[in-house]
Backbone as JSON Lines, residues from 0, in Angstrom:
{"i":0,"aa":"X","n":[3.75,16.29,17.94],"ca":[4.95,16.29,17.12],"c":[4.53,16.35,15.65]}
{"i":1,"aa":"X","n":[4.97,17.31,15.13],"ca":[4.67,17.39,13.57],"c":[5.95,16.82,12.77]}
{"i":2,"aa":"X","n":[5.33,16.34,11.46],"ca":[6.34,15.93,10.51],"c":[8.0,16.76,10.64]}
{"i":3,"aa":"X","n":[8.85,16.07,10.85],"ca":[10.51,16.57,11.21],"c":[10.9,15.98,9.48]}
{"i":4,"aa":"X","n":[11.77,17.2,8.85],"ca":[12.93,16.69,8.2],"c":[14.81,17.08,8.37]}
{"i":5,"aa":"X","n":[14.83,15.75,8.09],"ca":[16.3,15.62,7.97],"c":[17.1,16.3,6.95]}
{"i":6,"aa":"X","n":[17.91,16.83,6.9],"ca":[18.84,17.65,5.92],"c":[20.41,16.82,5.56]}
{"i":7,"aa":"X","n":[21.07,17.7,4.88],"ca":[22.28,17.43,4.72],"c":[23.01,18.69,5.17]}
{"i":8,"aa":"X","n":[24.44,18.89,4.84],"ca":[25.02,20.36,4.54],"c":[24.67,21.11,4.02]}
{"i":9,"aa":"X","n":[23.87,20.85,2.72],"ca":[23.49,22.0,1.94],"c":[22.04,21.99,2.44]}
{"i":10,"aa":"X","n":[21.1,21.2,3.18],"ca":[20.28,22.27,3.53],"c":[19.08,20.93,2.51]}
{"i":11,"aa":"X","n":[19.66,20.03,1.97],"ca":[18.48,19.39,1.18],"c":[17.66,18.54,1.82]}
{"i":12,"aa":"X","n":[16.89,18.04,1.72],"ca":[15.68,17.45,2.84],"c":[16.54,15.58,2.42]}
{"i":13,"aa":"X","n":[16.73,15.21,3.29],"ca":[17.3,13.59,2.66],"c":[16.4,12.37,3.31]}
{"i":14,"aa":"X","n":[15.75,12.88,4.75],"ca":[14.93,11.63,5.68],"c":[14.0,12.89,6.07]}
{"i":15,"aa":"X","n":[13.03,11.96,6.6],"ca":[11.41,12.02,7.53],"c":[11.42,11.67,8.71]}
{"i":16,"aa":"X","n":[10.76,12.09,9.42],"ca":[11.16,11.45,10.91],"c":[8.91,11.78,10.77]}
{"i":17,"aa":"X","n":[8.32,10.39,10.74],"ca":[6.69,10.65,11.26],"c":[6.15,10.23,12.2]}
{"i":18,"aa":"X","n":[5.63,11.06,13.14],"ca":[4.9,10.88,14.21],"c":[3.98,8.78,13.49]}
{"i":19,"aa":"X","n":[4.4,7.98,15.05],"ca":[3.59,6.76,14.46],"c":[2.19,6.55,13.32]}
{"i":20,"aa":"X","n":[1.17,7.34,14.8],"ca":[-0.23,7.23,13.95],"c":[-0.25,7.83,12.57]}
{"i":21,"aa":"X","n":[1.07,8.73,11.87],"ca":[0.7,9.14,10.69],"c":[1.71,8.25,10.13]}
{"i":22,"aa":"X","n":[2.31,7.53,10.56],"ca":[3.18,6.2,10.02],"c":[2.14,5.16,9.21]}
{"i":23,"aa":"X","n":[1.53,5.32,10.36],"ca":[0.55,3.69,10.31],"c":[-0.72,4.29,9.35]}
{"i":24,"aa":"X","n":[-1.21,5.47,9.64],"ca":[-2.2,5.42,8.36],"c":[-1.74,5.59,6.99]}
{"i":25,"aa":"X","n":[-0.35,6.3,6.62],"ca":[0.28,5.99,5.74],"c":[0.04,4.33,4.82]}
{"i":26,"aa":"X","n":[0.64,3.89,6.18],"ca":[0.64,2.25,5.64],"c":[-1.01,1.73,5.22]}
{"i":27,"aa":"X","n":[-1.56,1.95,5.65],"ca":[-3.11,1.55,5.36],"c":[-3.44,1.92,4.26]}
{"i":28,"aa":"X","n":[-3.07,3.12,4.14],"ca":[-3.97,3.75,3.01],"c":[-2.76,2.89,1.77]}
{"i":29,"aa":"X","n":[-1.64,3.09,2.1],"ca":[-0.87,1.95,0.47],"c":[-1.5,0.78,0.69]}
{"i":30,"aa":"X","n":[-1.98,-0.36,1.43],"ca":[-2.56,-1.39,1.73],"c":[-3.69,-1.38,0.81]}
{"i":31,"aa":"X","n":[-4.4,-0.58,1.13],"ca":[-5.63,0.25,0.46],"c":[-5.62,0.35,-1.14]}
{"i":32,"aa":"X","n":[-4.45,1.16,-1.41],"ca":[-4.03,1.3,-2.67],"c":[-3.77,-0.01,-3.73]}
{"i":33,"aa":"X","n":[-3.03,-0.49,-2.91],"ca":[-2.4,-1.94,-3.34],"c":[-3.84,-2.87,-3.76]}
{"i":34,"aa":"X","n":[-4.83,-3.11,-2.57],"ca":[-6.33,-3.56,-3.08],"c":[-7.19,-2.87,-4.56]}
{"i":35,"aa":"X","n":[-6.63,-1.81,-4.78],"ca":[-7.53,-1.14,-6.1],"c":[-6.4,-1.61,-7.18]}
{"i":36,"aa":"X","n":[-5.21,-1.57,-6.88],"ca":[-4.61,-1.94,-8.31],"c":[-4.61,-3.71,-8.29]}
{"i":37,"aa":"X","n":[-4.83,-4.16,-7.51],"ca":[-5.26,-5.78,-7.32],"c":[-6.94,-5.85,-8.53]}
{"i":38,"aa":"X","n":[-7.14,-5.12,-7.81],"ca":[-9.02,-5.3,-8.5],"c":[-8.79,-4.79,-9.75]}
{"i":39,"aa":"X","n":[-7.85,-4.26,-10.26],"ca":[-7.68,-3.14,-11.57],"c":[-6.9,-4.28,-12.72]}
{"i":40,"aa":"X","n":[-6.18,-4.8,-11.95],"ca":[-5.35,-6.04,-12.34],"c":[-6.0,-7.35,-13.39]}
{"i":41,"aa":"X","n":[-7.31,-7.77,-11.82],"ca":[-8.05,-8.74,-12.06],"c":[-9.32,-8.69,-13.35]}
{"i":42,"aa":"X","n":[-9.59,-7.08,-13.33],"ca":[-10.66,-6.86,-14.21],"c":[-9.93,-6.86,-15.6]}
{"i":43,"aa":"X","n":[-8.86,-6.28,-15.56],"ca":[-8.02,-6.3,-17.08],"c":[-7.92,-7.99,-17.64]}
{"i":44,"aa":"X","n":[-7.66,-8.8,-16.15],"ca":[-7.2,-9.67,-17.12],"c":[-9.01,-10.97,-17.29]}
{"i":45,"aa":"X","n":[-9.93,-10.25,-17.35],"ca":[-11.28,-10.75,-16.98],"c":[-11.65,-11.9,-18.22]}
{"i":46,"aa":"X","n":[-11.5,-13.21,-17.75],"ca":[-12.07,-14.06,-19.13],"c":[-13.6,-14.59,-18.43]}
{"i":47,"aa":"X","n":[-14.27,-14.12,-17.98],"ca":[-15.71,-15.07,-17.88],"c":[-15.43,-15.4,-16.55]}
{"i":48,"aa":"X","n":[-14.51,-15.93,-15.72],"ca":[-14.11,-16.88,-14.81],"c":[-14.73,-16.12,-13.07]}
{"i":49,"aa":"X","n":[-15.27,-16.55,-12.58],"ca":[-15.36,-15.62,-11.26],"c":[-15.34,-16.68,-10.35]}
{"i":50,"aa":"X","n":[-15.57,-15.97,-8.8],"ca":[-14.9,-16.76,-7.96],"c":[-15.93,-16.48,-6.5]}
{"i":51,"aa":"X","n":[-16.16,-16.66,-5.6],"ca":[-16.44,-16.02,-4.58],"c":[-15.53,-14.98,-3.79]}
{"i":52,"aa":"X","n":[-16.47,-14.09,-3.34],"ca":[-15.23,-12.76,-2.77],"c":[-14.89,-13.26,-1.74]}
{"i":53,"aa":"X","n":[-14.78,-14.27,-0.64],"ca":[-14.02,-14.68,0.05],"c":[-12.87,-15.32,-0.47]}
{"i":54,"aa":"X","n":[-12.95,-16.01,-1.26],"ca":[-12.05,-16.84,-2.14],"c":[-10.83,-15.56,-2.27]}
{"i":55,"aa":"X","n":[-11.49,-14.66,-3.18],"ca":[-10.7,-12.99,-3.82],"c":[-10.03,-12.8,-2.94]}
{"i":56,"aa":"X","n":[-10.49,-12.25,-1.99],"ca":[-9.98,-11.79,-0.54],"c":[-8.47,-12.55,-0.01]}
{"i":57,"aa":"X","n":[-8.8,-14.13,0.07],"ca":[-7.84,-14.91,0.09],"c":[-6.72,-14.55,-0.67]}
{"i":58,"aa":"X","n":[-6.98,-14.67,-1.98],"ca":[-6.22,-14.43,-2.9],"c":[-5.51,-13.11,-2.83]}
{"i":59,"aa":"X","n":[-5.7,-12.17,-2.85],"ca":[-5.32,-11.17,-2.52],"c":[-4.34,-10.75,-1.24]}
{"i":60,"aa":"X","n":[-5.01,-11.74,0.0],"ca":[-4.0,-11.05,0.91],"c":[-3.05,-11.83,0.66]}
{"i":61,"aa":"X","n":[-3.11,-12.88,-0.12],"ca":[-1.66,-13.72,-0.72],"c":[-0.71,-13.26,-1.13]}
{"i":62,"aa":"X","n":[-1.21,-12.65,-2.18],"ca":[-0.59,-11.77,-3.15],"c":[0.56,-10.05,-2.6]}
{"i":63,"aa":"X","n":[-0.45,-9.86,-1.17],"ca":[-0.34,-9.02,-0.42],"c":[0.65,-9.29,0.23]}
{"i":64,"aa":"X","n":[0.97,-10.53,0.64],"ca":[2.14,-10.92,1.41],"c":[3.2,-11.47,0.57]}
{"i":65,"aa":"X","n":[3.26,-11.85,-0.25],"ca":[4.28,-12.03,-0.93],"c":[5.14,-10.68,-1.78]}
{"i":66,"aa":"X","n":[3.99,-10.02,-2.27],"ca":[4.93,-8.27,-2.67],"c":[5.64,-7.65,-1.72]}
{"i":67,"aa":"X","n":[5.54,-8.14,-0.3],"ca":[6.11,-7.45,0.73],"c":[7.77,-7.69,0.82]}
């Protein structure tokens, strides 16, 4: 099944209809995305302070779940 769109009357594209697995890597790769502007975030706001990357990680999927 390839990518389906939805129309209106006139013919304009209004919905998507995506096969799952290209649902779900969709979602990963913004997941993905979301981790670089996290790290892009953290380096802007950089005073000296560091942490362990497990700690980060933590932090992050925090952060990850609450934007949701």
């Amino acid at each position: 099944m390839e990518t389906q769109f939805l129309t209106d009357e006139k013919g304009n594209r209004t919905a998507v209809l995506l096969p799952i697995k290209k649902y779900n890597k969709l979602l990963e790769k913004l997941e993905d995305l979301e981790d670089v502007r996290l790290y892009d975030e953290a380096k802007r706001e950089d005073d000296g302070y560091r942490i362990a990357i497990d700690e980060a990680f933590k932090i992050i999927e925090e952060k990850r779940k609450t934007a949701k």
